[in-house]
DRENMAR-932370 format. One record per residue (C-alpha): residue in three letters; x, y, z. Coordinates in steps of 0.1 Angstrom, whole numbers, padded with zeros to 4 digits, always signed. Layout:
N
AlaXYZ/...
//
This chain:
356
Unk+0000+0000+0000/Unk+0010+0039-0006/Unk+0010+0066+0017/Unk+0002+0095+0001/Unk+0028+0116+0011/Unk+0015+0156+0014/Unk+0044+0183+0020/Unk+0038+0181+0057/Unk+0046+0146+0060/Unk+0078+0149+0040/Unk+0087+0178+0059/Unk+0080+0157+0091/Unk+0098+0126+0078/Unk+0128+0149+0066/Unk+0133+0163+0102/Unk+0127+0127+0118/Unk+0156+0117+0097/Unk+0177+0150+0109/Unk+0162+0144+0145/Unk+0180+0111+0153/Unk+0214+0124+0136/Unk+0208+0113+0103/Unk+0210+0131+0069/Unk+0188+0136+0040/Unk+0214+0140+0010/Unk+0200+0127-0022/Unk+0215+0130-0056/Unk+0199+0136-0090/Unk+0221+0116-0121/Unk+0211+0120-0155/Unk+0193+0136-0179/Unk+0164+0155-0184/Unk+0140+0132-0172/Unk+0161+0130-0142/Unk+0160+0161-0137/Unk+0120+0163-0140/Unk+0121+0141-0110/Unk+0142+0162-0093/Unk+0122+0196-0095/Unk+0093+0174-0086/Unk+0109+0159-0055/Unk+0120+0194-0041/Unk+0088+0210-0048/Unk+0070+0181-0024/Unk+0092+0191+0005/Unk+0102+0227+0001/Unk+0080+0252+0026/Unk+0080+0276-0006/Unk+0078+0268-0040/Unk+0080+0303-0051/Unk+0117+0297-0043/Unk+0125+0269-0066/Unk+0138+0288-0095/Unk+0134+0259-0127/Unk+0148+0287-0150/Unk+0179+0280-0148/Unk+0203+0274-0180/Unk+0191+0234-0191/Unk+0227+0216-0191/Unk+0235+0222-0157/Unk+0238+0210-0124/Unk+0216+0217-0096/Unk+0217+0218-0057/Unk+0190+0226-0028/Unk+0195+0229+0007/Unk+0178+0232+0043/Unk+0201+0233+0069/Unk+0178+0225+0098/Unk+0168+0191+0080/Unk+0199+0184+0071/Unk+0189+0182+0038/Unk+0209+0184+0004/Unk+0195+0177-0025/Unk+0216+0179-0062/Unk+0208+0173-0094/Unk+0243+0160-0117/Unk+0236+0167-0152/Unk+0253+0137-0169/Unk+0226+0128-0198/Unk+0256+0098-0212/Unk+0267+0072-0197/Unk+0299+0076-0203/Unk+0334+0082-0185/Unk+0319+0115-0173/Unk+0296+0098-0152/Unk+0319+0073-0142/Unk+0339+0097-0128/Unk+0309+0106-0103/Unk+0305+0077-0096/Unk+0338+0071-0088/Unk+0343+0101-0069/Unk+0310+0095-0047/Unk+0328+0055-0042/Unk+0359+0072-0028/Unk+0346+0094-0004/Unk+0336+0082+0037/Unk+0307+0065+0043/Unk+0294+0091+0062/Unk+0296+0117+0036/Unk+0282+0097+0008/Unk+0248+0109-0002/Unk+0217+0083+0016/Unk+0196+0081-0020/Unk+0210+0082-0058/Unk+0185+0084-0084/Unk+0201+0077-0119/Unk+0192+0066-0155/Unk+0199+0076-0185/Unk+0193+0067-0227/Unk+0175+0093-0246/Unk+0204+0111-0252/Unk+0223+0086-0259/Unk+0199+0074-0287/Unk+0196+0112-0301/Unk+0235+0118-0307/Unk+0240+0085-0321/Unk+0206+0086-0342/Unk+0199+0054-0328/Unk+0227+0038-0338/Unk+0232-0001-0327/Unk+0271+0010-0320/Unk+0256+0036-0293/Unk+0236+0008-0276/Unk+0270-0012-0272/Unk+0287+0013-0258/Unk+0262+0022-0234/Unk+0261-0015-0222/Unk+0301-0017-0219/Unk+0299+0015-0200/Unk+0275+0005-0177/Unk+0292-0026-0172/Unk+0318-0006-0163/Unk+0296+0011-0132/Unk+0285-0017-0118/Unk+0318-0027-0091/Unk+0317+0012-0082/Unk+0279+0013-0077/Unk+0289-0023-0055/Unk+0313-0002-0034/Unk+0288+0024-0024/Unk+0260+0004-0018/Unk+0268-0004+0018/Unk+0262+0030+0029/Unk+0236+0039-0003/Unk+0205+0028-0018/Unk+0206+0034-0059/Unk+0179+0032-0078/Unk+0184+0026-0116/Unk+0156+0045-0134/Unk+0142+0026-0167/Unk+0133+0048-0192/Unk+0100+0057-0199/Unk+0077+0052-0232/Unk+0074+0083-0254/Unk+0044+0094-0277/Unk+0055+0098-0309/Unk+0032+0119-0321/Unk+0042+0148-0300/Unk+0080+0147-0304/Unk+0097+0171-0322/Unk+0114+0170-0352/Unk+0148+0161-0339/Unk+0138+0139-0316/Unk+0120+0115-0340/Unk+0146+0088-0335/Unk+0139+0086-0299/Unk+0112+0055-0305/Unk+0098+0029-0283/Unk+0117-0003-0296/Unk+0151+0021-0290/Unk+0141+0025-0256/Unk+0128-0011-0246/Unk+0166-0021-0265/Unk+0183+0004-0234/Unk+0162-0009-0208/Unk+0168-0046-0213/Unk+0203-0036-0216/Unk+0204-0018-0181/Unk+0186-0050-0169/Unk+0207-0079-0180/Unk+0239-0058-0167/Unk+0224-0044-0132/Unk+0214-0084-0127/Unk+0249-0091-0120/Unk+0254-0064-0091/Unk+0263-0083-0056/Unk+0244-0058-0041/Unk+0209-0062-0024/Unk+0209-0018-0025/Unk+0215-0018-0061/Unk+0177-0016-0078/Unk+0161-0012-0108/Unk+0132+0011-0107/Unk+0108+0000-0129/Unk+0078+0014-0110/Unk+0079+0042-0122/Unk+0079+0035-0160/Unk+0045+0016-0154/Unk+0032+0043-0141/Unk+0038+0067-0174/Unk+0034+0039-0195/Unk-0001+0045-0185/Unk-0009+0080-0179/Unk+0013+0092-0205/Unk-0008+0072-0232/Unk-0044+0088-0213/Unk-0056+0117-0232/Unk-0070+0134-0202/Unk-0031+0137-0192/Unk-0007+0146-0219/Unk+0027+0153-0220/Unk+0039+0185-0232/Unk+0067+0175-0258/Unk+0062+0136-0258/Unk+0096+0130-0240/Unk+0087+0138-0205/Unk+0061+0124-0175/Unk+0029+0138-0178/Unk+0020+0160-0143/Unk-0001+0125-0130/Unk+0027+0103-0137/Unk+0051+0120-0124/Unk+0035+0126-0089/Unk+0027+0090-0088/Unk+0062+0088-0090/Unk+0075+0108-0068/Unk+0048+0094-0039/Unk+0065+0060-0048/Unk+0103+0072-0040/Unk+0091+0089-0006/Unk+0077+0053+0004/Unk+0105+0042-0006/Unk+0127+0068+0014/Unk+0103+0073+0039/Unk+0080+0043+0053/Unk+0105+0027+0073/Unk+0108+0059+0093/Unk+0075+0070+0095/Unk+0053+0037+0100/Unk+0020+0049+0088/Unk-0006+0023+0086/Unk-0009+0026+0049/Unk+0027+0025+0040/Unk+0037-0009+0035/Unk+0047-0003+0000/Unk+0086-0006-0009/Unk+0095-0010+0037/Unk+0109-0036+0047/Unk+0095-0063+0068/Unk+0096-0061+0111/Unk+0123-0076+0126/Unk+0108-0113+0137/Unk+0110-0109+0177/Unk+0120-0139+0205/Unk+0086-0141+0216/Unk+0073-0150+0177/Unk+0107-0172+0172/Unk+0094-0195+0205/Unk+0055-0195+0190/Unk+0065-0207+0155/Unk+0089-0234+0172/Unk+0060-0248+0195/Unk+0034-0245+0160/Unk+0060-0262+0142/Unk+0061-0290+0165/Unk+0024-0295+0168/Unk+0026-0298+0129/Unk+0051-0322+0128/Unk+0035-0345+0154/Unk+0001-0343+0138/Unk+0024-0358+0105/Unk+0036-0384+0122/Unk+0006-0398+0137/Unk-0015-0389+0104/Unk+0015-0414+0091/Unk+0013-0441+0114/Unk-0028-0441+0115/Unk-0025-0442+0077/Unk+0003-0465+0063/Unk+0006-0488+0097/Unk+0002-0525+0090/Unk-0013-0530+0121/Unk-0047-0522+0134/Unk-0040-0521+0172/Unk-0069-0521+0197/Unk-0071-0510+0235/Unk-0086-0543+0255/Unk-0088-0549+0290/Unk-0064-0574+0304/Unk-0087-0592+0334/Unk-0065-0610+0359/Unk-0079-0636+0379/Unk-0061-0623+0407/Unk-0071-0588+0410/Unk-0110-0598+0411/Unk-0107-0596+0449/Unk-0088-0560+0447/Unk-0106-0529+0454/Unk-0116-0510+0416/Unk-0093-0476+0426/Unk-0063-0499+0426/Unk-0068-0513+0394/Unk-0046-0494+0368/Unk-0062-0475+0341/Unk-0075-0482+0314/Unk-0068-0462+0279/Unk-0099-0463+0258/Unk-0102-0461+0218/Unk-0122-0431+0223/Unk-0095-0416+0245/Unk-0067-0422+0220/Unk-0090-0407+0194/Unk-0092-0377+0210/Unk-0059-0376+0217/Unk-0051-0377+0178/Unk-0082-0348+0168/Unk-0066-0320+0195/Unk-0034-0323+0179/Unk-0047-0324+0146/Unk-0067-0294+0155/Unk-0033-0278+0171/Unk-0015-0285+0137/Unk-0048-0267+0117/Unk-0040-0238+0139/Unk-0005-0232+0139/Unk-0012-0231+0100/Unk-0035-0210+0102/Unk-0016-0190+0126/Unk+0016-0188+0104/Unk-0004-0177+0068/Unk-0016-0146+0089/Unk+0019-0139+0101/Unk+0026-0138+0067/Unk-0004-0117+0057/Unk+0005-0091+0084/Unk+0039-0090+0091/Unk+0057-0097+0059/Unk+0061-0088+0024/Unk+0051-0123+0013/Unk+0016-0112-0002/Unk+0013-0076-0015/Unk-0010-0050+0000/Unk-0036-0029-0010/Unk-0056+0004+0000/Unk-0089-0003+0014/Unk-0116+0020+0010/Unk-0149+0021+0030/Unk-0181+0035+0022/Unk-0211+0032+0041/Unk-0234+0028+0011/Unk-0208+0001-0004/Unk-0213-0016+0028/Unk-0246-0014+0032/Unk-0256-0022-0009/Unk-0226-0043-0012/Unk-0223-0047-0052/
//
């Protein structure tokens, strides 16, 4: 499930972040649809968008800052991927833990396919290149999450001339590229965001929300996005109910370890005699052994005497036992892990009332 993020829960996550001596520094790597992302981003947790000046000169790189969140934003125009970005990259590698940035958003193609005019030699180069990223991108990743932004579908129709080459089948070609070569990365923090290109894929192509030059997110798309990169950034700070979407699972605790160790033994005694009841060559019956010589006895001193029906019930409480423990582990799975995916749930009382 999503939180919707609003700019006062940013803001609050932000300062939660700053609170308990952490730091917000996120980078921006790319190109223009990078970039988009980025103006977006600032603009959900910046107490003034009147100060976000987007008129600056297109090629160049960008930086915000709030010193009470400890927040640092930039933007690295690197639209190639290409030594140039290898040397950020690099230089982001060598630095201290502590001073590399928390979050790096990167991707990068349409560029690429424009300079070359979708050349096939282009499409090698990028995946050699990128190749070439992946043991730096290894190296940063214990103290950085890096998301690997897949391109986004474009509508033709609305590109301009010089961007005709820029097609659909040149940018699935870059995105299966980045896929096969990220595969390889050792690292668990090292993801592809693929999310995102859903998203557009499906607003972009809704008439009610175009783009404005065929290249970039449409205003719908590009919110949706952004609400899925605070989750991402923001859930396992913030535990809201309703943001289970991209956090990471609660730590299993000793009390749960000692439950599922006592269910799991139920279970596997209610397999075993399930087994013997089943596949035993024997039928064995309880009778009463009568000894001539305890007629006289009084009954109390008699030893007892294990009935059919008592070993029958014996049998159906552990079965029973072993039904709940199952039972008992598919809702820990429902509701403390990320086993199943989530949804929103919305009530209404005339949906609950007139159910359809």
């Amino acid at each position: 499930m999503i939180h919707t993020y609003n700019k006062i829960d940013t803001r609050m996550c932000l300062r939660y972040i700053a609170y308990w001596g952490g730091k917000n520094n996120i980078v921006f790597l790319g190109d223009s649809r990078i970039r988009q992302l980025y103006y977006a981003f600032i603009k959900t947790c910046s107490p003034n968008e009147n100060l976000i000046n987007s008129e600056f000169a297109a090629h160049h790189d960008l930086e915000y800052k709030e010193r009470d969140l400890r927040l640092e934003i930039q933007f690295l125009w690197h639209p190639i991927v290409n030594d140039s970005m290898a040397d950020v990259i690099r230089h982001l590698a060598a630095k201290d833990a502590s001073e590399r940035p928390n979050l790096i958003v990167m991707g990068s193609a349409t560029h690429s396919i424009k300079s070359s005019n979708a050349s096939l030699k282009a499409l090698e180069y990028y995946r050699k290149n990128l190749t070439l990223l992946v043991p730096n991108l290894d190296k940063m990743s214990a103290s950085t999450q890096i998301l690997w932004t897949l391109q986004d579908p474009v509508s033709a129709e609305k590109l301009k001339p010089d961007r005709a080459m820029i097609t659909n089948e040149q940018i699935d070609a870059y995105n299966k590229a980045a896929m096969e070569i990220l595969k390889y990365s050792q690292s668990n923090n090292v993801h592809i965001w693929g999310s995102a290109r859903l998203v557009a894929q499906g607003y972009n192509s809704d008439s009610s929300n175009p783009t404005d030059d065929g290249l970039h997110m449409s205003p719908k798309a590009l919110n949706y996005a952004i609400q899925i990169l605070l989750n991402m950034y923001c859930n396992d700070q913030m535990n809201y109910n309703d943001g289970t979407c991209c956090s990471d699972p609660e730590v299993i605790t000793t009390l749960q370890l000692i439950v599922f160790v006592v269910f799991a033994l139920f279970i596997v005694v209610a397999i075993v005699i399930f087994c013997h009841r089943k596949f035993s060559a024997k039928s064995y019956k309880w009778h009463l052994l009568v000894n001539e010589d305890m007629d006289d006895e009084p009954t109390g001193s008699r030893p007892a005497v294990v009935s059919e029906e008592d070993v029958k019930s014996y049998y159906e409480l552990i079965t029973c036992l072993a039904k709940m423990s199952l039972i008992m582990f598919y809702f820990f799975l429902c509701d403390r892990t990320n086993f199943f995916m989530k949804e929103n749930k919305y009530f209404t009382r005339p949906n609950f009332f007139l159910p359809i």
